[in-house]
N, C-alpha and C positions, 0 to 999 in steps of 0.2 A: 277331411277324413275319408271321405269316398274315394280316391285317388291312391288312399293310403291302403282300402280295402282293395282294388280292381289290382295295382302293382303285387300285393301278398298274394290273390286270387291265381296269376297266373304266373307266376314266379316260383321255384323252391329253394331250400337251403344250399343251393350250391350258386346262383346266381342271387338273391336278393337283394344283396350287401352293392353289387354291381345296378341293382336298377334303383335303388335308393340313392345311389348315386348321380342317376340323371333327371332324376323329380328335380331336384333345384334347378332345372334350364329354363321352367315354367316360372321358378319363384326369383330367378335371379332376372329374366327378361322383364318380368313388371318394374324389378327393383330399380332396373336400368333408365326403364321407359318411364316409370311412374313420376318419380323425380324430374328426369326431364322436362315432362309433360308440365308436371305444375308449374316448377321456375322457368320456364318458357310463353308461359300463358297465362299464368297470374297477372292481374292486371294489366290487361293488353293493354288500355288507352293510353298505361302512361308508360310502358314498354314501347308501344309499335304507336303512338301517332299519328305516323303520317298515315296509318292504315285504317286502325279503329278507334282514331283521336275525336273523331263526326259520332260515335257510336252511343248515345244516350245508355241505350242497354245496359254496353257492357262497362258502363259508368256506374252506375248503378247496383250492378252484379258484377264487379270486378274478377268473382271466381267462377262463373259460367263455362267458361272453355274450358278451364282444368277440370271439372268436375264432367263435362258433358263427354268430353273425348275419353274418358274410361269407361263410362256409362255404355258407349255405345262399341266399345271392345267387348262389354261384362255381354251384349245383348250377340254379339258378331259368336263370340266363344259356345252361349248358350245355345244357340243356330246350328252350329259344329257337332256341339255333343248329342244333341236333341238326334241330328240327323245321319251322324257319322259313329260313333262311339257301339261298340259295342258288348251285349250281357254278357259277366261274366261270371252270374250266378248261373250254378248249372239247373236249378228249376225256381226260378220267381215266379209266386203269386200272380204278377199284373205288371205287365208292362208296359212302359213310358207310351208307346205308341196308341197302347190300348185303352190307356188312360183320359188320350186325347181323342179317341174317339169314341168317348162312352155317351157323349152328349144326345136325349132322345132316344136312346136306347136302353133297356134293359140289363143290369148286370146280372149273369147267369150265375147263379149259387155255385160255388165250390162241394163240391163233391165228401161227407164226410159219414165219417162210422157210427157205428153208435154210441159211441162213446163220446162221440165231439170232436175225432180230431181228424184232419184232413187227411185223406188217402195220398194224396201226395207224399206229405209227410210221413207215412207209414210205411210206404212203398222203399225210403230210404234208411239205411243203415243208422243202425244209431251213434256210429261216429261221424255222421255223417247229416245230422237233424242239430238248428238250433239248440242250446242248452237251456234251461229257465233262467232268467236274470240273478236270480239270488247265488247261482250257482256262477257267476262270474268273479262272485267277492272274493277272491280268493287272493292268497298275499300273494303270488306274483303278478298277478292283474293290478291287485293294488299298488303296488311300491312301483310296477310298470307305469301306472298313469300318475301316482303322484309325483315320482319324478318327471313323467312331461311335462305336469303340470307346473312343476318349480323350475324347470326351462323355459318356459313359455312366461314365466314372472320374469325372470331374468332379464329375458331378452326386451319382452316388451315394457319395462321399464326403460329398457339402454335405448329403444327404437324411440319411443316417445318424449325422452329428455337431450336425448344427440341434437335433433334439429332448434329445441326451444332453447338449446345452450349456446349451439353455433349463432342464432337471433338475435341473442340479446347482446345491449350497448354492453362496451367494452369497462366503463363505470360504473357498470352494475354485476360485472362479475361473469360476465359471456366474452364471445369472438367478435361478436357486433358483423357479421357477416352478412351480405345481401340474399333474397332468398335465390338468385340464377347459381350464388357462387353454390351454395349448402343443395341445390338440386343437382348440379355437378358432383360435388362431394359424395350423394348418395348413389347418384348413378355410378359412379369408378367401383365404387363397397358390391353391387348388384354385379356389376361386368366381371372385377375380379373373383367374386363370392362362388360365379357360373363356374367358371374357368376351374380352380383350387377344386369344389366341387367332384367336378367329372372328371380332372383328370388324379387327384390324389385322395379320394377320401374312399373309395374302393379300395386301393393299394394302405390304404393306415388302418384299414378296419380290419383287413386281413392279413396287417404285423402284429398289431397291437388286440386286439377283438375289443367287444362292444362294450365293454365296461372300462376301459382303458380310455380309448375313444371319449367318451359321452364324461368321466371323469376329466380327460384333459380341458376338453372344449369349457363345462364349467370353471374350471381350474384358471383359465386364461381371463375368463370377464372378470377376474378380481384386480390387475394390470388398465384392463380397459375400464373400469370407474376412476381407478387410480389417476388415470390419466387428466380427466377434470380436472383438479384442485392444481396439478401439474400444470395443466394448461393456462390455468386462472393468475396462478405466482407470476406463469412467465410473463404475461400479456396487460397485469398489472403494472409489474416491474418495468415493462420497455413502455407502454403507451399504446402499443399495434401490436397486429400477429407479427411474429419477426417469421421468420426462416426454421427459428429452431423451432417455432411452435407449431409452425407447419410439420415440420419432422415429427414431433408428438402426435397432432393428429393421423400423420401416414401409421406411425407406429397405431393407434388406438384403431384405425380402420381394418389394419394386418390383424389382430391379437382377437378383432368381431368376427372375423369370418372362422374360428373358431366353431362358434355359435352352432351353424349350419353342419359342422362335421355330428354335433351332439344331438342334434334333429336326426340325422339320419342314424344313428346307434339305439336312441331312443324308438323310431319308428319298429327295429328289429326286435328290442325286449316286446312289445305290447303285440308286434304283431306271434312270435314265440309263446306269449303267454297266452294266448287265446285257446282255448278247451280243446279247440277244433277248427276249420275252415270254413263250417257254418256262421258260428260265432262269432266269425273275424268283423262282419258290421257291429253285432251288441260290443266288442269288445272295444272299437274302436271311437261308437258313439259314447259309451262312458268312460273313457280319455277325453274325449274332446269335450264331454262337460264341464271337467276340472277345468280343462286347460281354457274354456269359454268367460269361467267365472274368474279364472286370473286376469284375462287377458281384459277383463272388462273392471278391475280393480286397478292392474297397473299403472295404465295410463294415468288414471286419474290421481292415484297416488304419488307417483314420482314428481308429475309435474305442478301438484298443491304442496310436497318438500321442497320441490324447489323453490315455488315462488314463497314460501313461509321463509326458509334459509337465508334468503336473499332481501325480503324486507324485516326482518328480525334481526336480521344478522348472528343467529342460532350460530354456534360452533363458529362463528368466523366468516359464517356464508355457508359451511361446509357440510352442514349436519344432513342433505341431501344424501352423500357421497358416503357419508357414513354408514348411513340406512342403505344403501345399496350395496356397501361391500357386506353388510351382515345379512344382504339376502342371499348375495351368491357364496357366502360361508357357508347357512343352511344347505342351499343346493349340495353343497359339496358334501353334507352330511348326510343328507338324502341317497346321492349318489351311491354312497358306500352302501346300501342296505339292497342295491343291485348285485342279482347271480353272479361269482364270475365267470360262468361261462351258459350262453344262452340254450 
């Protein structure tokens, strides 16, 4: 969400559409590498042998390397912004530098009226000074964050059931797929996601505008659950993935990058609704709480339907899919109570 504030910060309404279109180069280059990284390094001993076959360790701690090697991008990243990254609050409090160098030291009182409130703050315009919190409740703040918020269920539903579907034995109702093949898989979804991204989601936001946008992208992940139970009949019915079910999953991968068009339509309503430019953090931190407590219910929902579906045999197996199409219905219902024009 800070990323989402620094791009509004220094951006206006005649480019913003344009630089929310190149935030995903950051989210699609993990997407690419991340997957990679795992099905490459999962289990080295009994991937590479001849290399780390001697390795007690990494016997041991089979996922070491996949977890360490982002670990130490997350620390390489943190190093960059710490020392590179620039304010683009026009008066902060306390700065990051100054933060780290408060140690043994005294912090000097901020300066304030008599009243309590800091001359800083007084010194700026009052369209131009934080709003009070209560004063953000407002319905287009609301219906802005709850709709991120029921994109970010969407999504991270379809994020955290894709690979536990692509996993599972082909008898039990999955693709039965190795994990190098499904890290492959996700990294093509990250490469193509980049790409579509930057060079078309600029040019559809400003044929179609942001309610258009952010309605289709929901609009499409009802095709990509669909796709499941599609893919289940076909893979039943032959014994293996054939060909054609491959095609299915190309289709289900085209129809997700979706998704990311509706992230960036989204980012414009919430950042539009904000009171002011001040506000653009409060405004952004209560978005990102909703969207926190989805994002920390879906996983874990999606993937205890599925395993309930699957050893019940609920709906056929299906009753997952079901629950998933009736979330991104809501979404879609949600969607509607979006401005049409920001």
């Amino acid at each position: 969400m800070a990323s989402m504030s620094i791009v509004a910060e220094i951006t206006d309404e005649t480019n913003l559409a344009l630089a929310y279109a190149y935030m995903p180069i950051s989210w699609s280059s993990g997407a690419v590498l991340g997957p990679m990284i795992g099905g490459a390094l999962a289990r080295p001993a009994d991937q590479y042998p001849r290399i780390f076959g001697s390795s007690e360790f990494l016997k041991k701690y089979p996922y070491f390397l996949p977890c360490a090697v982002p670990a130490t991008f997350s620390v390489i990243a943190w190093l960059v912004t710490f020392l590179f990254l620039k304010e683009t609050v026009s008066s902060p409090t306390l700065s990051l530098s100054r933060i780290f160098r408060l140690k043994g030291q005294k912090i000097a009182p901020v300066p304030k009226t008599s009243n309590g409130i800091n001359e800083i703050m007084t010194e700026l315009p009052d369209n131009e000074k934080p709003v009070p919190f209560r004063n953000l409740l407002t319905r287009r703040v609301l219906v802005a964050a709850g709709n991120y918020a029921s994109l970010s269920l969407v999504d991270i539903m379809f994020r955290a059931i894709q690979p536990l579907y692509f996993s599972t034995p082909v008898e039990l109702g999955g693709l039965g797929l190795p994990p190098s093949t499904i890290g492959n898989i996700l990294a093509a979804f990250g490469l193509l996601n980049g790409i579509i991204q930057i060079f078309f989601f600029a040019k559809l936001h400003d044929r179609w505008g942001s309610k258009t946008t952010f309605t289709t992208g929901i609009a499409l992940t009802i095709p990509v659950f669909a796709c499941f139970p599609i893919l289940t009949a076909l893979v039943r019915a032959n014994g293996s993935v054939t060909p054609l079910a491959w095609l299915v999953v190309g289709i289900q991968i085209l129809f997700s990058l979706s998704i990311s068009f509706s992230y960036g339509s989204i980012f414009i309503y919430i950042t539009a609704a904000s009171p002011n430019r001040a506000s653009l953090g409060a405004t952004n931190g209560l978005s990102q709480m909703t969207v926190s407590l989805c994002r920390a219910i879906g996983p874990a929902a999606s993937n205890s339907l599925f395993s309930l579906s699957l050893k019940h045999h609920y709906m056929g197996g299906y009753m997952v899919y079901y629950v998933l199409l009736i979330v991104a219905g809501s979404s879609l219902v949600a969607a509607s109570m979006l401005p049409r024009h920001v």
